[in-house]
C-alpha positions as CSV (number, residue, x, y, z in Angstrom):
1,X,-14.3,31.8,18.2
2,X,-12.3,32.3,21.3
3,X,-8.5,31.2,21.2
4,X,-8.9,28.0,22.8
5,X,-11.2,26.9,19.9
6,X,-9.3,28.2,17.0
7,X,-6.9,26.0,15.3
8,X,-3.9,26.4,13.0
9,X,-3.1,27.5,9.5
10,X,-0.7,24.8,7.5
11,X,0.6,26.5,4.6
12,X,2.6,25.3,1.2
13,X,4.2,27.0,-1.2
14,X,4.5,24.8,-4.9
15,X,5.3,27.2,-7.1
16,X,9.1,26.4,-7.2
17,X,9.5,23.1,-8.7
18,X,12.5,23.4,-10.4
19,X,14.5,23.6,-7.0
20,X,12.6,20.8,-5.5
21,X,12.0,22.2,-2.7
22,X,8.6,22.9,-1.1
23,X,8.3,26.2,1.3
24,X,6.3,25.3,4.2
25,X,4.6,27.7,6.6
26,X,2.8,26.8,9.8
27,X,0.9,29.5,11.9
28,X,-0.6,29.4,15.5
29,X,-2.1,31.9,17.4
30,X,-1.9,32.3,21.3
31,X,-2.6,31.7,24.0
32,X,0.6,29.6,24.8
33,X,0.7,27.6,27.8
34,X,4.1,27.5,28.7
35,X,6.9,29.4,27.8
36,X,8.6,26.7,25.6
37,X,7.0,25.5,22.0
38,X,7.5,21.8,20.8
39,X,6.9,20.3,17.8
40,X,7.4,16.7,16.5
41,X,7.9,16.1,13.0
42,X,5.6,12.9,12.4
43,X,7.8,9.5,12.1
44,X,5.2,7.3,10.9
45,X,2.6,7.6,7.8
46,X,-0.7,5.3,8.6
47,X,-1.3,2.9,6.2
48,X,2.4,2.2,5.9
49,X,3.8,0.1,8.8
50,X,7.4,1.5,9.0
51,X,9.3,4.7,11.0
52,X,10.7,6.9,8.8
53,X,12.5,10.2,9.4
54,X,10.7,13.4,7.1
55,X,12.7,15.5,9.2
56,X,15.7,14.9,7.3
57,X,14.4,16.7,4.5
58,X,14.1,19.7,6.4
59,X,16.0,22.8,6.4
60,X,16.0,27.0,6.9
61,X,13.8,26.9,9.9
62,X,12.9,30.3,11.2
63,X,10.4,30.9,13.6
64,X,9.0,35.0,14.5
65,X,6.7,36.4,16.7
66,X,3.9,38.2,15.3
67,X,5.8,41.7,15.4
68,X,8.2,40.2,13.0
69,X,10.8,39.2,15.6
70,X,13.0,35.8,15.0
71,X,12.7,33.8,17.9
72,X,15.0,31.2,19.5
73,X,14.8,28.1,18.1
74,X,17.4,24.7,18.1
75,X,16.7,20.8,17.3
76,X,15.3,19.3,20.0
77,X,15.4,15.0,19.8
78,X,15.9,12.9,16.8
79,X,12.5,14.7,15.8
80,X,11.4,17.6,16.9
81,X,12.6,21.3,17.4
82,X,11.6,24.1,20.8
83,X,10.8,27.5,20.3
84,X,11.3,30.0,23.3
85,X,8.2,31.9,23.3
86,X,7.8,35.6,24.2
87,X,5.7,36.1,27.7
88,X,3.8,38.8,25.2
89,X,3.6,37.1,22.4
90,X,0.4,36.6,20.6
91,X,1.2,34.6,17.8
92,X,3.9,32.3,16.6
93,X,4.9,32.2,12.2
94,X,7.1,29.4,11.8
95,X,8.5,28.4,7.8
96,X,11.4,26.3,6.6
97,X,11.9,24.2,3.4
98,X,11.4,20.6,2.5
99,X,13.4,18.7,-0.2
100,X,10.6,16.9,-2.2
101,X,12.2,14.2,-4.3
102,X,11.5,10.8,-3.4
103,X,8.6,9.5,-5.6
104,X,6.4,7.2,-4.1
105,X,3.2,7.3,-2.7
106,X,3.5,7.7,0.5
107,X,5.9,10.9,0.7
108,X,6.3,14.8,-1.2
109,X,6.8,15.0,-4.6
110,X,7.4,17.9,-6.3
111,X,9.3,19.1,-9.3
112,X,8.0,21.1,-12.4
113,X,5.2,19.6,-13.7
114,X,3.6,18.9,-10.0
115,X,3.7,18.3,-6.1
116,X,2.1,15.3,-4.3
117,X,1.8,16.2,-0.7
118,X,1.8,14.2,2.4
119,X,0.9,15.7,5.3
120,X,3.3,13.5,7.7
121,X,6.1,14.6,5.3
122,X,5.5,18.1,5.4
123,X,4.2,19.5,8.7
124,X,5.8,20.2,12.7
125,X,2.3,19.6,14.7
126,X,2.7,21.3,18.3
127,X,2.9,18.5,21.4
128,X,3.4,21.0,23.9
129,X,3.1,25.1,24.6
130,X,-0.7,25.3,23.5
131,X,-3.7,23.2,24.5
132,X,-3.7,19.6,22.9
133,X,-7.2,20.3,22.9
134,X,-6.8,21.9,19.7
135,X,-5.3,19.8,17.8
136,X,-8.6,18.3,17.2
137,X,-10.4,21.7,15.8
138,X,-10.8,22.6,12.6
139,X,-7.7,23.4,10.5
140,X,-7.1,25.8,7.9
141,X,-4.6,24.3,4.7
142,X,-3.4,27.0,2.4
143,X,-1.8,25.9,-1.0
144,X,-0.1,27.8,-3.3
145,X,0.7,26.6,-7.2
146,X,1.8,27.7,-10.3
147,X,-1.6,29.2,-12.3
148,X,-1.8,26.6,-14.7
149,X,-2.3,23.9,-12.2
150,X,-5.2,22.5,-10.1
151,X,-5.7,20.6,-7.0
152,X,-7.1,17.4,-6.5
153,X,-7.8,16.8,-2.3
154,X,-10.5,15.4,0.0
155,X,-9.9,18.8,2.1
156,X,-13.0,20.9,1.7
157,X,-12.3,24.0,-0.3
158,X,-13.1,27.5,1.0
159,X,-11.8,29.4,-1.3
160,X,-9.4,30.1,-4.2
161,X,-7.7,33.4,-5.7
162,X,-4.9,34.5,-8.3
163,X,-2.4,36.2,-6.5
164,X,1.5,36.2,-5.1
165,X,2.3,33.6,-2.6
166,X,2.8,34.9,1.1
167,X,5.6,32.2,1.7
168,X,7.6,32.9,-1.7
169,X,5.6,35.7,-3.2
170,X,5.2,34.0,-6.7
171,X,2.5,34.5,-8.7
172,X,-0.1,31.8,-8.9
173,X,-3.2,30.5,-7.4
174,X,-3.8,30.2,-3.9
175,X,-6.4,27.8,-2.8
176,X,-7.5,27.2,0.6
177,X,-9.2,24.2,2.6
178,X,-10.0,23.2,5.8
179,X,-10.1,20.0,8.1
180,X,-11.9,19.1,11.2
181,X,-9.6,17.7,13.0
182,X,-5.8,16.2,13.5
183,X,-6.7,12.5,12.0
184,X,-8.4,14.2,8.2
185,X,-5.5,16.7,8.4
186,X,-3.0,14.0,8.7
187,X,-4.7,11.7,6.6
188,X,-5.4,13.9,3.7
189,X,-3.4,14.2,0.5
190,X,-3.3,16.5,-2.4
191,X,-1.9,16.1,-6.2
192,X,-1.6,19.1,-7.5
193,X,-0.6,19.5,-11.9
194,X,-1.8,20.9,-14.7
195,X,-4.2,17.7,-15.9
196,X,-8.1,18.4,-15.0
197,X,-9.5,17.3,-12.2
198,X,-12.2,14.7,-13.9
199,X,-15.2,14.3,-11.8
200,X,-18.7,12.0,-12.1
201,X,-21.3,10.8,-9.6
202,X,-21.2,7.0,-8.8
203,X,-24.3,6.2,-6.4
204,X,-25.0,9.9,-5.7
205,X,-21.5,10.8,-4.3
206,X,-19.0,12.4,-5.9
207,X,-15.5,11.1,-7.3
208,X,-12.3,12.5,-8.9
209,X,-9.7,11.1,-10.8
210,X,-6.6,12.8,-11.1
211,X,-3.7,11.2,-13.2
212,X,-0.2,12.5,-13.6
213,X,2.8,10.9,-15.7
214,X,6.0,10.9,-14.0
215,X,7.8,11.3,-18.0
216,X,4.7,13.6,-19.0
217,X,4.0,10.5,-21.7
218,X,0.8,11.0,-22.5
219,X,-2.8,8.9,-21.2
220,X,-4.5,6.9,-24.2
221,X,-8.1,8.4,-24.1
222,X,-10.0,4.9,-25.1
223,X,-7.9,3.1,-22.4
224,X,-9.1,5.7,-19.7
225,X,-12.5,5.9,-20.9
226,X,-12.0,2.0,-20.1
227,X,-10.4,2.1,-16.4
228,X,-13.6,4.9,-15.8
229,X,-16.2,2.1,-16.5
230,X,-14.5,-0.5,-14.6
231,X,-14.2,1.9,-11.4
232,X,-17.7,2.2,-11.5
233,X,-18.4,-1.0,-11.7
234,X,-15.7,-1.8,-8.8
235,X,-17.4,1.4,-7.0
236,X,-21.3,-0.2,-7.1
237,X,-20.3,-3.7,-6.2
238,X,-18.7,-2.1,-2.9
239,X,-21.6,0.0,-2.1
240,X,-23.8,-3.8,-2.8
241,X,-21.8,-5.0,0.2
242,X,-21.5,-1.7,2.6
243,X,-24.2,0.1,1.7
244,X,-23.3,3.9,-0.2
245,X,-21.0,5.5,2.4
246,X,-22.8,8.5,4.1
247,X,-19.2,10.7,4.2
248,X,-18.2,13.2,1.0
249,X,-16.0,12.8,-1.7
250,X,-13.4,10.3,-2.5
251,X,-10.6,11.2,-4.6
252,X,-8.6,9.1,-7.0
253,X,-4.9,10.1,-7.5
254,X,-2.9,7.6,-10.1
255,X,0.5,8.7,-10.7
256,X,2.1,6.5,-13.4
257,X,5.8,5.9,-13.7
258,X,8.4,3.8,-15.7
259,X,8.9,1.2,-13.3
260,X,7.3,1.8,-9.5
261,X,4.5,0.6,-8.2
262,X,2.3,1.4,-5.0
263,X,-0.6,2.4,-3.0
264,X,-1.7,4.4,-0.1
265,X,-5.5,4.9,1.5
266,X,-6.9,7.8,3.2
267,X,-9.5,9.1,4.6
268,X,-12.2,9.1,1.5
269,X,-8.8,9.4,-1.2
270,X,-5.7,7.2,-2.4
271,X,-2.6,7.7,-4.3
272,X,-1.8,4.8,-6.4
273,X,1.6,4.5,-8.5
274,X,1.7,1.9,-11.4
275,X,4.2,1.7,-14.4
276,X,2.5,3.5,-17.0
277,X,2.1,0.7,-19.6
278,X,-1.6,-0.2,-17.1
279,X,-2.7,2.3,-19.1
280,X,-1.8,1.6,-22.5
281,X,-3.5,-0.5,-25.4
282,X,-2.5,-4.6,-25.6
283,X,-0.8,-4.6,-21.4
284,X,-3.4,-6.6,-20.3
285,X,-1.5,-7.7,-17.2
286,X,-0.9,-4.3,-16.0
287,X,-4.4,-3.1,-16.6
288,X,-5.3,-5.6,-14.4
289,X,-3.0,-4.7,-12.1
290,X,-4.5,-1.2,-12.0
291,X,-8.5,-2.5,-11.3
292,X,-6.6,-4.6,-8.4
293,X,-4.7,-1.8,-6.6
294,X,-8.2,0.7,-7.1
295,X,-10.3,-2.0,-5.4
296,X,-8.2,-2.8,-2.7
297,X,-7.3,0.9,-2.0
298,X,-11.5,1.9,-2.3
299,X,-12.0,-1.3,0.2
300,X,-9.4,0.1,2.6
301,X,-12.4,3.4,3.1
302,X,-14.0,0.5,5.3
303,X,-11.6,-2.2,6.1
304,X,-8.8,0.6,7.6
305,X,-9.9,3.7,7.7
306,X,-13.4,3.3,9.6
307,X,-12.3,-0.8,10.8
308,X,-9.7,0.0,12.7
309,X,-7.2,-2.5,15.3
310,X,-8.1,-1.0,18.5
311,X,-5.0,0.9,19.2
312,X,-4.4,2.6,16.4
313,X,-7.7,4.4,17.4
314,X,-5.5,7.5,18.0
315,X,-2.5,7.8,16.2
316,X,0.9,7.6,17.8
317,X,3.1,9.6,15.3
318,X,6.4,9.4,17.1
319,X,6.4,5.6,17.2
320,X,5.3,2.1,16.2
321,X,2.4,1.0,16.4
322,X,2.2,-2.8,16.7
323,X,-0.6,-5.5,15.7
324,X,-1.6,-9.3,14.9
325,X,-3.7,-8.4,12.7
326,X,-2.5,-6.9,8.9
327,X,-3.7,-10.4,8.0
328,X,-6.9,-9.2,8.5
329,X,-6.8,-5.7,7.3
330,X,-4.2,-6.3,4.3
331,X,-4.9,-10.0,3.5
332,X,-8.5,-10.0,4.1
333,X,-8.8,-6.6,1.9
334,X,-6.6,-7.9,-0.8
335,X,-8.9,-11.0,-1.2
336,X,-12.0,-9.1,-1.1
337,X,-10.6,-6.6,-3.3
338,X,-10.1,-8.7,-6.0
339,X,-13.1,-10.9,-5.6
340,X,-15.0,-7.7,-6.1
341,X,-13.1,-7.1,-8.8
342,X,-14.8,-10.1,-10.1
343,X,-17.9,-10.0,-9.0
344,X,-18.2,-6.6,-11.1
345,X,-17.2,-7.4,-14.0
346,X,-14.1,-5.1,-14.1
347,X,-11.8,-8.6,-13.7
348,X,-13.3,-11.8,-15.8
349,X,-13.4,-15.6,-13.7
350,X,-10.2,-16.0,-16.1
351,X,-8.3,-12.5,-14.6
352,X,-8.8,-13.6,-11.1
353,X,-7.4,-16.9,-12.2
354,X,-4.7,-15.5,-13.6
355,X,-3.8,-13.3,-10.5
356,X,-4.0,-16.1,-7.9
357,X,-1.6,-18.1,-9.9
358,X,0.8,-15.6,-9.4
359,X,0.2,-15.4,-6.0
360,X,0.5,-19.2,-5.5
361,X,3.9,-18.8,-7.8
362,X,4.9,-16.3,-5.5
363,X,4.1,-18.6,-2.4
364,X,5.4,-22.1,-3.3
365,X,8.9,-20.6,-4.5
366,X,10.0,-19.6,-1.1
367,X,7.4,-20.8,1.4
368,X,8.4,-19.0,4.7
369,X,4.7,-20.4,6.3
370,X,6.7,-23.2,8.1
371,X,8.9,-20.7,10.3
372,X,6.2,-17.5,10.4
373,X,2.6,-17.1,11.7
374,X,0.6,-14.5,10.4
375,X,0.0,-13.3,13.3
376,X,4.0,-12.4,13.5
377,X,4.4,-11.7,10.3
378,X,1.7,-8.7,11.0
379,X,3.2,-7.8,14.8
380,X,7.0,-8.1,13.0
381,X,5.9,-5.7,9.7
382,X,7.8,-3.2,10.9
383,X,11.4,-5.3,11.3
384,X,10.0,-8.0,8.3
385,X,7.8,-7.0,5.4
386,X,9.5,-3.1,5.3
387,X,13.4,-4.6,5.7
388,X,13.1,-7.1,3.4
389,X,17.1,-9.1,2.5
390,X,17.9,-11.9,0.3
391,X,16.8,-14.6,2.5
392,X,14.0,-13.1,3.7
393,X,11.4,-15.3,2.2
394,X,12.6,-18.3,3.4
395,X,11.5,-17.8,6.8
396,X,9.3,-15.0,6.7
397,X,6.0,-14.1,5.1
398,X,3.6,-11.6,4.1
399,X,0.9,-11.2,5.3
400,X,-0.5,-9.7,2.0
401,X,-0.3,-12.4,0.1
402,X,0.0,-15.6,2.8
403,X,-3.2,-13.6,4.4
404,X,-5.2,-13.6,1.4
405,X,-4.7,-17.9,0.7
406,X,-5.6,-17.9,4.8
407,X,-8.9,-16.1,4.5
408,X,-9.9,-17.9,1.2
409,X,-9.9,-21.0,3.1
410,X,-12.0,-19.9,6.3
411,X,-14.3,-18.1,3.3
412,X,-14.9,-21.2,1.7
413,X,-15.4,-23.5,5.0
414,X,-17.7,-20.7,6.2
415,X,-19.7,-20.6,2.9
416,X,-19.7,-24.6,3.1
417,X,-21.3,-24.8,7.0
418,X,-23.8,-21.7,6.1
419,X,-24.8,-23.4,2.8
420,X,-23.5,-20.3,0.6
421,X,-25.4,-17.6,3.2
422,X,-22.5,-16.3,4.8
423,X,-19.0,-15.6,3.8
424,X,-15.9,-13.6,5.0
425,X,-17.5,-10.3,3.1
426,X,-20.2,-10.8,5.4
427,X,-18.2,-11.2,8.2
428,X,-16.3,-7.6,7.4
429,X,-19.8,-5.9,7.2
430,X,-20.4,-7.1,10.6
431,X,-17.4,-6.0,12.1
432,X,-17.6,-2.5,10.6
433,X,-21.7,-2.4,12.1
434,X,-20.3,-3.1,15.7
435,X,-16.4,-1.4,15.8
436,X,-16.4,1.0,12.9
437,X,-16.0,5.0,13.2
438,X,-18.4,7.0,11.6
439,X,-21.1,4.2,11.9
440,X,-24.1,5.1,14.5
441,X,-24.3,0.9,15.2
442,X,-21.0,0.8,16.6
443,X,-21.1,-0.2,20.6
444,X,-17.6,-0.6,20.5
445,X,-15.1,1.3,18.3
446,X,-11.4,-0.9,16.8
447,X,-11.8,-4.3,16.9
448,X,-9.5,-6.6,18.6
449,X,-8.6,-10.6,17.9
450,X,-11.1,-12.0,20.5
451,X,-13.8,-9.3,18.5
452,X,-13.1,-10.9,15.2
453,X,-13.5,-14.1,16.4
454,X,-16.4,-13.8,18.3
455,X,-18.2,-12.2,15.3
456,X,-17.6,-15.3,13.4
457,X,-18.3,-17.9,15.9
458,X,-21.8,-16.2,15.9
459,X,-22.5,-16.1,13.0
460,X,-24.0,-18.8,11.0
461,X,-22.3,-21.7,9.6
462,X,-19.0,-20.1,12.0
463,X,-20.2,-21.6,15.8
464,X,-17.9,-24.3,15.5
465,X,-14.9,-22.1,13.2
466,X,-13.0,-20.6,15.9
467,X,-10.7,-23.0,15.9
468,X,-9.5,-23.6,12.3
469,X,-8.9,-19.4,12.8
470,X,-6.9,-20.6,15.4
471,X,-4.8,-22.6,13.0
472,X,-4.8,-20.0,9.9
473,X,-3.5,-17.2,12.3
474,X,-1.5,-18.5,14.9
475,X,0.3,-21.5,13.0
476,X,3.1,-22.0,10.7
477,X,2.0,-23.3,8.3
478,X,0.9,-23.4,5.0
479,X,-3.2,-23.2,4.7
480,X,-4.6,-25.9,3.0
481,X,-5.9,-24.3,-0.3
482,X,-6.5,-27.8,-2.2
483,X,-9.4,-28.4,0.3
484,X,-10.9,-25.0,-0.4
485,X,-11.0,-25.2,-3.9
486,X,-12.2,-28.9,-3.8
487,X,-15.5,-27.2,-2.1
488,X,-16.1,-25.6,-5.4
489,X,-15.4,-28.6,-7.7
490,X,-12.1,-27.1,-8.3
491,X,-8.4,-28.3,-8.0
492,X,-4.9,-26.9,-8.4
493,X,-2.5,-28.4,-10.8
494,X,0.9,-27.8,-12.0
495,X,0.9,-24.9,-14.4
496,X,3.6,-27.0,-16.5
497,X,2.2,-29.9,-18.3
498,X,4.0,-33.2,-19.2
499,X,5.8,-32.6,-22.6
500,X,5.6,-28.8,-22.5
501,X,7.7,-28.0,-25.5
502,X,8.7,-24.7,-23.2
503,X,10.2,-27.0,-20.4
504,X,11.4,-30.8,-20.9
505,X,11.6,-32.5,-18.0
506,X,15.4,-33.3,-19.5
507,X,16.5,-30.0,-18.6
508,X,18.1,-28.8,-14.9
509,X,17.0,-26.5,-12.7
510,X,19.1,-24.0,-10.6
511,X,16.8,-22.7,-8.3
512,X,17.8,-19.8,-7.8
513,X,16.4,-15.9,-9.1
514,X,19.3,-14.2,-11.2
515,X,19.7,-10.7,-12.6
516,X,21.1,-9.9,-15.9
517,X,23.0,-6.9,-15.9
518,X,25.7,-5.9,-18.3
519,X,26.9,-8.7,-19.1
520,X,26.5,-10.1,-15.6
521,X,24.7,-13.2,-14.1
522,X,24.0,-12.5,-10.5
523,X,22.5,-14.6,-8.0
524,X,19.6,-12.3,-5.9
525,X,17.5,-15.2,-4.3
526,X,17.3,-18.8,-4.0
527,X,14.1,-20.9,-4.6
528,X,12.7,-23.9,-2.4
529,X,14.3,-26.9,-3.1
530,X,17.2,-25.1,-4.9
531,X,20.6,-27.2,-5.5
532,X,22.7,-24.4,-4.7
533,X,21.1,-23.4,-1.4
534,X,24.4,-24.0,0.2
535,X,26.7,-23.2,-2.5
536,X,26.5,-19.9,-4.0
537,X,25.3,-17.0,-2.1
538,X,23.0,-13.6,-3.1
539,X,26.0,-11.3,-5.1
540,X,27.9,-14.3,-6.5
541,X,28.7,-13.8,-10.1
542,X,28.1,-17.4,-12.7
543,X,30.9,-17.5,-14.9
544,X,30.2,-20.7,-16.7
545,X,28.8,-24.4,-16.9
546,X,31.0,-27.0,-18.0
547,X,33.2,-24.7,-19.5
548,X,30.0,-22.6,-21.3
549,X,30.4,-19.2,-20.5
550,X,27.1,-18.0,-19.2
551,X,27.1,-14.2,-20.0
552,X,23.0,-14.3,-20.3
553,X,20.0,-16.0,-19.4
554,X,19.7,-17.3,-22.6
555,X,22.7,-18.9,-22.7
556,X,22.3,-19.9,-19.2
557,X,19.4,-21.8,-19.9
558,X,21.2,-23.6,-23.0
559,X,23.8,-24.5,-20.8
560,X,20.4,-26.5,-18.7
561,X,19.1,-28.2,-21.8
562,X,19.6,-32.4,-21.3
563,X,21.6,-31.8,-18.0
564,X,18.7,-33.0,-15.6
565,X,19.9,-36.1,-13.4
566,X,23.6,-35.1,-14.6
567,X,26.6,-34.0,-13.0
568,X,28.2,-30.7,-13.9
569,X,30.7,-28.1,-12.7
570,X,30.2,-23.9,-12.1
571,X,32.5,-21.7,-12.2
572,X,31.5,-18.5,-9.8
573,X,32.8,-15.2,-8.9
574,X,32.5,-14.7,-4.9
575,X,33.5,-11.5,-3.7
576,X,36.1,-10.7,-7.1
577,X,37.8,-14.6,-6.1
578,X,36.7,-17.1,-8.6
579,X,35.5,-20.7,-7.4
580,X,34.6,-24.2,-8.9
581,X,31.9,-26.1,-7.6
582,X,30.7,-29.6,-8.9
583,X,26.7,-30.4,-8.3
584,X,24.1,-33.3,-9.7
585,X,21.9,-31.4,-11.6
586,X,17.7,-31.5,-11.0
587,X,14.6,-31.5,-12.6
588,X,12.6,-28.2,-11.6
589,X,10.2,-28.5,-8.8
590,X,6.5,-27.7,-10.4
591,X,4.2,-27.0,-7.7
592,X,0.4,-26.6,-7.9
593,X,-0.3,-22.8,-8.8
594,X,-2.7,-23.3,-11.2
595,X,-6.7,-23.4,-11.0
596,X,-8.2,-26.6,-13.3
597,X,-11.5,-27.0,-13.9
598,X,-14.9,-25.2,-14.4
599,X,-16.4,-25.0,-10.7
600,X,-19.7,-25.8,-9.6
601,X,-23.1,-23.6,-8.9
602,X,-22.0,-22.6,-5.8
603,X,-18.4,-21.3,-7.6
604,X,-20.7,-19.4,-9.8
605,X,-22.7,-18.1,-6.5
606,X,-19.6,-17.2,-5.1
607,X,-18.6,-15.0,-8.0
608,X,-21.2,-13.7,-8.8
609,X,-22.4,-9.9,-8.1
610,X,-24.4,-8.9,-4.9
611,X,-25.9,-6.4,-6.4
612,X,-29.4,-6.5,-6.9
């Protein structure tokens, strides 16, 4: 291999947890094309649509030749550091250490009991002083861990050995991988701890599961056995639709936590972070929560990773990459995620049910359609969705969950003109025959607006549907889900029925979303329709109602029992000065969340699995 060709070796050292801190080693052999070295720390992680700064983490950056000598080297931009290379120089080692503590998904983890790795949150890549040719060879990874652990990764592994790490010199176990290129470098991940990797065949290709507790609590062996089954089933009933996906291995990394939730795809892997009770006997709202997040994560393999918006064909780092269209690959994958789910019998009709109620809930409480497009809630992610505030949901939306009502509507009105032949899933297959990477039908690859719609204007049942995508992307407003559901002999209802003893339509309603915290009654959020809109703001304090002291929800909602149609006085605490407002007290506004009735044969259709 001559040096043009070669490519570099990315090295991690794991083995000291308790200090939280990760030693990191890149290495690059000559020749160097100019006489200074840049590199960029990466600012943006794909799959989340938000700048963030790694670099911060960084510290102890030395950079030698290969004779040993410490070269020059000083901050260069909010991002990036320049190293003065040596006219003889022949190779360049550089290390430094990362603080790993923030636990989520999509950054480093580490600390005794194991390290989740990120590549944008761990690795300088070289933008200048070498060929940018090489960037796109094949990489070498090298890993070091404490002995008892193993690694879980999509990285192909070369090799592994017992022995001292070269960046700490530790004992442990040294593994190393490779990766053919920039994009599967920066889009791989690896867990690394000391639970077994647990692998099985689904369809002929290989799968791993790798769990780790963030409180070591441990995994209840009947309700893993459980989640297992119902990833095969999700698995199948994606190869039904997509046909079994010709690239290697996918890996499964759930990380489980007391409270935090989240998910990330990859190239062929996720990591997905849940609150540990989805895996615990008699939680089965979080359980389904964890089938959900798997589905939509394993969909993202297509609709993501291989269906890509046209300009994030080649990764951009450094800055932000905008598009119109996370409605179609966030909303479009959360609907089909779920409705997989279904179809394989991992989620019952009655889970599905379940889950869009909350959805609607989650909708109807703060509608933000009539001020926000999808189409700019997707293009504004990064300013929107990922910088969320008190008010936000009043005029903004997401495109998650406002995407996923949007697409259930065109589904429906494109299985109604096709006569059940041809739905949205259909339409995704399409897209990923003509614009995916990695597919040998593509003529084009990223797909574009005009591309999206043109594929469902020609395809049956969708000549005349252009339009109403018009309207669903590009409007604000509210899609009109009643008329979907009345396709399927279905209707939504108010989840609250008349003489409900839980709710009498006797008591008041606030309208607003209120922590309870020591003691404290907190205002976060308002809800539509909410009395106090204009009264009492996010941080104000409720003292008391009519003289009540209101030191608890419960006592809260005693103070709302009878008061409907009333008037009443609160006393507030607004920035440590303590107000009196009188109001006329409401009835609470019940919107339409909830699915009635059984559904017709083409309902059943719909649900119903595609495998054969």
């Amino acid at each position: 291999m001559s040096p043009e060709e070669s490519g570099i070796t990315f090295s991690i050292d794991a083995t000291e947890g308790s200090s939280r801190r990760v030693v990191v080693g890149i290495d690059i052999d000559g020749p160097f094309t100019q006489p200074i070295l840049k590199l960029h720390f990466p600012r943006w992680v794909p799959g989340s649509y938000f700048l963030r700064e790694p670099i911060q983490h960084m510290t102890e950056f030395v950079a030698k030749d290969e004779t040993g000598i410490v070269l020059n080297s000083f901050r260069y931009e909010v991002d990036a550091m320049k190293i003065k290379i040596p006219k003889q120089a022949k190779s360049i080692s550089i290390t430094y250490k990362l603080l790993a503590t923030e636990l989520s998904c999509r950054s480093n983890h580490l600390d005794s009991t194991h390290f989740h790795m990120m590549p944008p949150f761990t690795w300088f890549l070289p933008t200048s002083g070498i060929d940018k040719k090489r960037m796109n060879n094949k990489h070498s990874i090298s890993l070091h861990t404490p002995t008892a652990w193993s690694a879980a990764t999509q990285y192909k592994l070369e090799s592994s050995k017992s022995c001292k790490g070269v960046l700490t010199g530790n004992e442990g176990t040294t593994y190393l991988f490779s990766s053919p290129n920039r994009d599967e470098l920066l889009d791989g991940i690896i867990e690394a701890n000391e639970n077994e990797n647990i692998n099985w065949q689904v369809d002929g290709r290989n799968h791993i599961l790798k769990l780790w507790d963030s409180g070591g609590h441990p995994v209840d062996q009947q309700m893993l056995e459980k989640f297992k089954g119902d990833m095969n089933k999700v698995i199948q009933e994606h190869h039904a639709l997509f046909g079994i996906p010709p690239w290697d291995n996918y890996v499964t990394v759930i990380q489980l936590t007391e409270k935090l939730r989240g998910g990330l795809e990859h190239m062929n892997s996720q990591t997905s972070m849940l609150p540990r009770q989805c895996l615990m006997p008699n939680h089965a709202d979080e359980y389904r929560d964890l089938v959900s997040l798997f589905s939509h994560e394993y969909l993202h393999q297509w609709n993501v990773k291989r269906l890509r918006p046209r300009n994030f064909l080649d990764y951009d780092l450094q800055r932000e990459a905008h598009t119109e269209l996370l409605w179609w690959f966030e909303g479009c994958t959360s609907w089909l995620g779920d409705m997989i789910c279904v179809r394989s019998g991992a989620w019952s009709e009655q889970d599905w049910r379940k889950d869009w109620m909350r959805k609607m809930k989650r909708t109807t409480a703060r509608n933000g359609m009539q001020f926000e497009s999808l189409s700019e809630s997707s293009h504004d992610a990064w300013i929107h969705l990922y910088r969320g505030h008190s008010f936000s949901r009043e005029s903004q939306i997401s495109y998650y969950n406002e995407g996923e009502l949007a697409i259930f509507c065109l589904d429906a009105e494109l299985q109604r003109r096709s006569n059940g032949q041809n739905g949205v899933c259909n339409l995704m297959v399409e897209l990923c025959n003509k614009h995916a990477i990695e597919y040998d039908s593509a003529n084009q690859l990223g797909v574009t607006y005009n591309d999206i719609r043109k594929a469902l204007t020609s395809m049956n049942g969708g000549s005349r549907l252009g339009t109403m995508l018009d309207s669903l992307m590009k409007n604000r407003q509210l899609p009109n889900v009643e008329k979907a559901f009345k396709y399927y002999s279905l209707k939504l209802i108010s989840d609250v029925k008349k003489g409900d003893n839980k709710e009498s339509e006797d008591d008041a309603w606030l309208g607003i979303t209120i922590k309870d915290s020591m003691g404290k009654l907190v205002v976060t959020s308002h809800q539509t329709g909410s009395p106090l809109r204009e009264l009492l703001m996010p941080g104000d304090e409720i003292i008391a109602i009519n003289g009540r002291r209101t030191d608890s929800k419960s006592k809260l909602n005693s103070s709302l029992k009878g008061q409907n149609g009333k008037q009443a006085n609160i006393i507030y605490n607004h920035e440590g000065v303590m107000k009196s407002v009188d109001i006329m007290m409401v009835e609470k506004v019940h919107h339409k969340v909830k699915i009635d009735g059984k559904g017709n044969q083409k309902w059943r259709d719909y649900i119903s699995s595609r495998q054969g």
